[in-house]
C-alpha positions as CSV (number, residue, x, y, z in Angstrom):
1,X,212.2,122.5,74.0
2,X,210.1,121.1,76.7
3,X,206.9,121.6,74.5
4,X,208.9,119.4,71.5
5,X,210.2,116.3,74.1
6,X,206.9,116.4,76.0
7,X,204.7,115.9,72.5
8,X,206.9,113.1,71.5
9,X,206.6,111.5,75.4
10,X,202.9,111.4,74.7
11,X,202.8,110.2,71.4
12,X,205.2,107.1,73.0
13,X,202.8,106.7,75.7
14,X,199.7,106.8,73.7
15,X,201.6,104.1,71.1
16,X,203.7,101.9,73.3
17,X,200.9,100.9,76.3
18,X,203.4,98.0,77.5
19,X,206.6,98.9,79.2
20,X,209.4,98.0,77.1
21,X,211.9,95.9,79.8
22,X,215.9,95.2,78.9
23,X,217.4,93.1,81.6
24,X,219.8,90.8,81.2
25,X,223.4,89.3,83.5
26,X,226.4,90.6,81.8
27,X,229.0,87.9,81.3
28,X,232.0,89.6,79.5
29,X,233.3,93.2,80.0
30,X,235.4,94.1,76.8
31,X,237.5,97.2,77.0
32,X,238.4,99.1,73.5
33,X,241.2,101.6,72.8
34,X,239.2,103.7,69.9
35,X,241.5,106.1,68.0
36,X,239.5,108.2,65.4
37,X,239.8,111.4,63.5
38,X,236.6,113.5,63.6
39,X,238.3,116.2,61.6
40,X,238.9,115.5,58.4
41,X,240.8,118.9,58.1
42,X,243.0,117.5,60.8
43,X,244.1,113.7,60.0
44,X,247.2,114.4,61.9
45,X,245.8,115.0,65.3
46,X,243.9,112.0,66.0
47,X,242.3,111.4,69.6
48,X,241.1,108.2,71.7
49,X,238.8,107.4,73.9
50,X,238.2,103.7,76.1
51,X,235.1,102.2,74.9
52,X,233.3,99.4,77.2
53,X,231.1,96.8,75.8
54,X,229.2,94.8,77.9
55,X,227.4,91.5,77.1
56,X,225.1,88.8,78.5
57,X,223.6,86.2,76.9
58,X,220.7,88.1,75.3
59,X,221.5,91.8,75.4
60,X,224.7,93.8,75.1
61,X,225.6,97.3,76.1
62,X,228.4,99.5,74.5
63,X,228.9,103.4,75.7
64,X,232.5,105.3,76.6
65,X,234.1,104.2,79.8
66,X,233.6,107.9,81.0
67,X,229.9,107.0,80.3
68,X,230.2,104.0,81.7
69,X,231.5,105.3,85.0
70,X,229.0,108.3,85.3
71,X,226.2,105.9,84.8
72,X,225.4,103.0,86.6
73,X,224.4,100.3,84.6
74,X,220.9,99.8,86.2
75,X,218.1,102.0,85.8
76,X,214.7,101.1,87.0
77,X,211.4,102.6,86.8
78,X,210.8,106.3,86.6
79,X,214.6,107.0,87.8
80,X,217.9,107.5,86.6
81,X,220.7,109.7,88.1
82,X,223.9,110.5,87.2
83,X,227.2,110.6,89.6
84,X,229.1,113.5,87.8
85,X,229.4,114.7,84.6
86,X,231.4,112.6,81.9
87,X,234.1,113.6,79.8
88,X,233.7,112.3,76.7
89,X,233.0,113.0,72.8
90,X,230.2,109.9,73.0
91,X,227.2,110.4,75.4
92,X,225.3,107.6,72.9
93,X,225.0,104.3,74.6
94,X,224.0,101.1,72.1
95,X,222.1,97.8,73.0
96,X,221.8,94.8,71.5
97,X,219.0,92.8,72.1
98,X,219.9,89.5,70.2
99,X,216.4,87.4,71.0
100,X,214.4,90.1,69.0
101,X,217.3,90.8,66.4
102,X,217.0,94.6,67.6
103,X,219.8,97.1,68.4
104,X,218.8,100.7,70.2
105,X,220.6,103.6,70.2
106,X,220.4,105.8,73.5
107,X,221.2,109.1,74.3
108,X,220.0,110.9,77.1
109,X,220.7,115.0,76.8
110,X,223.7,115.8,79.6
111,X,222.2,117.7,82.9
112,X,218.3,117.3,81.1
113,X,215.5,115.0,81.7
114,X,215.7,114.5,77.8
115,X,216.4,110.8,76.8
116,X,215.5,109.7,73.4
117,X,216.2,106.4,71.2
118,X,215.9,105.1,67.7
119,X,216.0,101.1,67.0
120,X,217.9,100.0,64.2
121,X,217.7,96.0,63.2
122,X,221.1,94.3,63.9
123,X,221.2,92.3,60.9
124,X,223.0,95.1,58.8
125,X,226.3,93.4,57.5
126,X,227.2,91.4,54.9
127,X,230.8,90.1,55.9
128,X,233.4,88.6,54.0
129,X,235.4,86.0,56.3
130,X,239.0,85.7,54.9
131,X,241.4,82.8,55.8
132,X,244.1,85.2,57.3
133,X,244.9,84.9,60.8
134,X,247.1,86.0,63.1
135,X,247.5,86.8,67.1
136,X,246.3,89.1,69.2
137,X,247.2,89.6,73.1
138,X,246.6,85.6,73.6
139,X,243.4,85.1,71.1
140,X,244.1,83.5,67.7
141,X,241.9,85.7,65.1
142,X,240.8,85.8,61.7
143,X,240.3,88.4,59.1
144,X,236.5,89.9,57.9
145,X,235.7,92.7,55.9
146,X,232.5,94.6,55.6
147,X,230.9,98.0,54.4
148,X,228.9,100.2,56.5
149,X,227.5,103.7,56.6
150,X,230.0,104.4,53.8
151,X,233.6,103.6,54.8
152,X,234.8,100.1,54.2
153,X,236.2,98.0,57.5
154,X,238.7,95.2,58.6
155,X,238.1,93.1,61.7
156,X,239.7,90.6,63.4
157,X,237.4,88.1,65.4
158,X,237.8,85.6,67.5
159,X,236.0,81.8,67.7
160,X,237.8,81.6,71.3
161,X,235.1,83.9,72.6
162,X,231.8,82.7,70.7
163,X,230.3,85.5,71.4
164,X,228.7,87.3,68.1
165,X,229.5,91.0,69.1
166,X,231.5,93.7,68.6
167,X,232.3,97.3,69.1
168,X,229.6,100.2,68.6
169,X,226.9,98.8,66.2
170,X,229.2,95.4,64.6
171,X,227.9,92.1,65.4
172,X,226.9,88.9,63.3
173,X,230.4,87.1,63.3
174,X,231.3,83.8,64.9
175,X,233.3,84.8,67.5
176,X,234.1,88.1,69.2
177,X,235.4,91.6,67.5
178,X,239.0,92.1,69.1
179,X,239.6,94.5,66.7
180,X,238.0,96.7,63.8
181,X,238.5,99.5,61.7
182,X,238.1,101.5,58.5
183,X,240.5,100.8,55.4
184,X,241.1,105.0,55.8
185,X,242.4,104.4,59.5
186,X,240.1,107.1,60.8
187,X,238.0,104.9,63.1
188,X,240.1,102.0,64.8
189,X,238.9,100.0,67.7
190,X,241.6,97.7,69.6
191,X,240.7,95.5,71.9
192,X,242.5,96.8,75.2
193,X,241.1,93.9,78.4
194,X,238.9,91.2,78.2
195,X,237.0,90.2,81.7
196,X,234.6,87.0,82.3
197,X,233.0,88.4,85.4
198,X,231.7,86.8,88.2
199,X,229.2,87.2,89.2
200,X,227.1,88.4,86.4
201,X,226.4,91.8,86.0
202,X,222.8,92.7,86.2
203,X,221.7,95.1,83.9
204,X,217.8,96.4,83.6
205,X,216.6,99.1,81.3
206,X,213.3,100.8,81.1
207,X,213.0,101.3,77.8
208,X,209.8,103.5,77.8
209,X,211.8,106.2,79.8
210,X,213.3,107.2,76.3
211,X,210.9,108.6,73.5
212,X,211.0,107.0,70.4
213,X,212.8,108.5,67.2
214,X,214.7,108.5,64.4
215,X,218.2,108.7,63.7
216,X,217.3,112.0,61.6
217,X,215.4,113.6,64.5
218,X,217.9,112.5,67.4
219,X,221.3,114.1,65.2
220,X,219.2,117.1,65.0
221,X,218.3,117.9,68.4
222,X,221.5,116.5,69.8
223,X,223.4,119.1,67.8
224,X,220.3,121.6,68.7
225,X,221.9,121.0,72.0
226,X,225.9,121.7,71.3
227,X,225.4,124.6,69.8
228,X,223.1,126.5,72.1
229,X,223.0,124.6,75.2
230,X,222.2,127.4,77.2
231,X,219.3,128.5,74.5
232,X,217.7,124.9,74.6
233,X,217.7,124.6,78.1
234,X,216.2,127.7,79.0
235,X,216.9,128.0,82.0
236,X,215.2,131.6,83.7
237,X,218.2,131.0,86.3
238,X,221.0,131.6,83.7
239,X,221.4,135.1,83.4
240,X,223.0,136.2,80.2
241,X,223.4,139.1,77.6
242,X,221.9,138.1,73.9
243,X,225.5,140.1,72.8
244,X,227.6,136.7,74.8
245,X,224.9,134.4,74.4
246,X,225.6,135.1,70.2
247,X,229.6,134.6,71.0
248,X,228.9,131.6,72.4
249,X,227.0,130.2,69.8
250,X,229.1,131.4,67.5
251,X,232.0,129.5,68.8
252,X,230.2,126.5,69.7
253,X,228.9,126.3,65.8
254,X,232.9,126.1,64.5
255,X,233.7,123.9,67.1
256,X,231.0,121.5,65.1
257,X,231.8,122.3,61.9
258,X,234.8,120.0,63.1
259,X,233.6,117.4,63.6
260,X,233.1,116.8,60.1
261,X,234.0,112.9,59.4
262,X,231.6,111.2,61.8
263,X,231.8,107.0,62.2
264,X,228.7,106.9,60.0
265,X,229.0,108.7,56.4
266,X,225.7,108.0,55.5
């Protein structure tokens, strides 16, 4: 595994000689209830998990709150560090960097030196604003729909908070997402606390401490990593029979299998 993440650190360095710098002052601290169903054998059991977006005037920054709390929001230079291991089903964090029109996708591998990224442009929706309002908490919000990655979506913005953001990846209306989710209900974000900090926030990313990818190649080794964790990490320290070291792959494999209805279909 090393051999694989070291190539691709070169081939970023060799490509990408300028250090790619996010820094920003976060103004507003949203906090999400997300409910989803990532088994579609299992629509009945749905789980949920607090979701924080963070955003300045230039650059956002949406990740779990278990991430969030794990993580400090700064990470300079050749450093980052961890405080203790998060619980959560999303170890992705998402920026949005509105001058360049850009949106990254983060992950860094838990208790690994591996962090990898793929951009995405944020100019991805087509939305349909509606007429409909109604209230939520204190906001006054209006209706927009939208297709994405192959599930069709409600949300409810609102012009109180010109802000053009959203949860995970949705951005490009006038006003603030306080709420979004699928037409199947499987993936529903609800907007839980609003917060207009002061002071700012800073936030300041290194960008080049990720290697460049694709969304292809990042799925691929992050699942590389659920299932065999102990088999990508190989650690000569970890001391384990090949008979166990199949029964845990074995179970980790049908433990993915469920998670079968991801956010994106496509």
């Amino acid at each position: 595994m090393k051999e694989f993440f070291l190539f691709f650190l070169m081939s970023v360095i060799a490509s990408n000689g300028l250090a790619q710098k996010l820094n920003d002052k976060f103004e507003y601290k949203v906090t999400y209830k997300l409910t989803y169903k990532l088994d579609s054998t299992d629509l009945e059991e749905p789980k949920s998990e607090y979701m924080i977006l963070y955003t300045g005037e230039n650059l956002s920054k949406f990740s779990s709150r278990a991430k969030t709390l794990e993580n400090p929001v700064v990470v300079r230079g050749n450093r980052g560090h961890t405080s203790r291991a998060a619980l959560t089903q999303f170890h992705y964090e998402l920026l949005k960097e509105r001058t360049t029109g850009n949106m990254y996708y983060t992950l860094k591998i838990p208790k690994m030196d591996d962090r990898l990224y793929y951009p995405e442009a944020m100019d991805q929706f087509e939305w349909e604003i509606l007429p409909e309002t109604k209230k939520i908490k204190d906001y006054e919000v209006q209706k927009a729909t939208t297709a994405f990655a192959g599930r069709k979506y409600v949300a409810w913005f609102t012009p109180e908070v010109p802000i053009a953001e959203g949860p995970y990846k949705f951005n490009g209306l006038p006003g603030l997402i306080l709420e979004i989710a699928d037409t199947g209900g499987h993936w529903v974000f609800e907007l839980f606390g609003l917060e207009k900090l002061s002071p700012k926030l800073k936030y300041n990313l290194n960008l080049n401490q990720f290697v460049k990818t694709d969304r292809e190649q990042l799925e691929a080794l992050w699942y590389r990593y659920r299932r065999d964790p102990m088999g990508y990490a190989k650690n000569p320290n970890v001391k384990i029979s090949p008979e166990n070291h199949k029964k845990y792959v074995e179970a980790f494999t049908k433990m993915l299998e469920k998670e079968n209805n991801p956010i994106e279909l496509e």
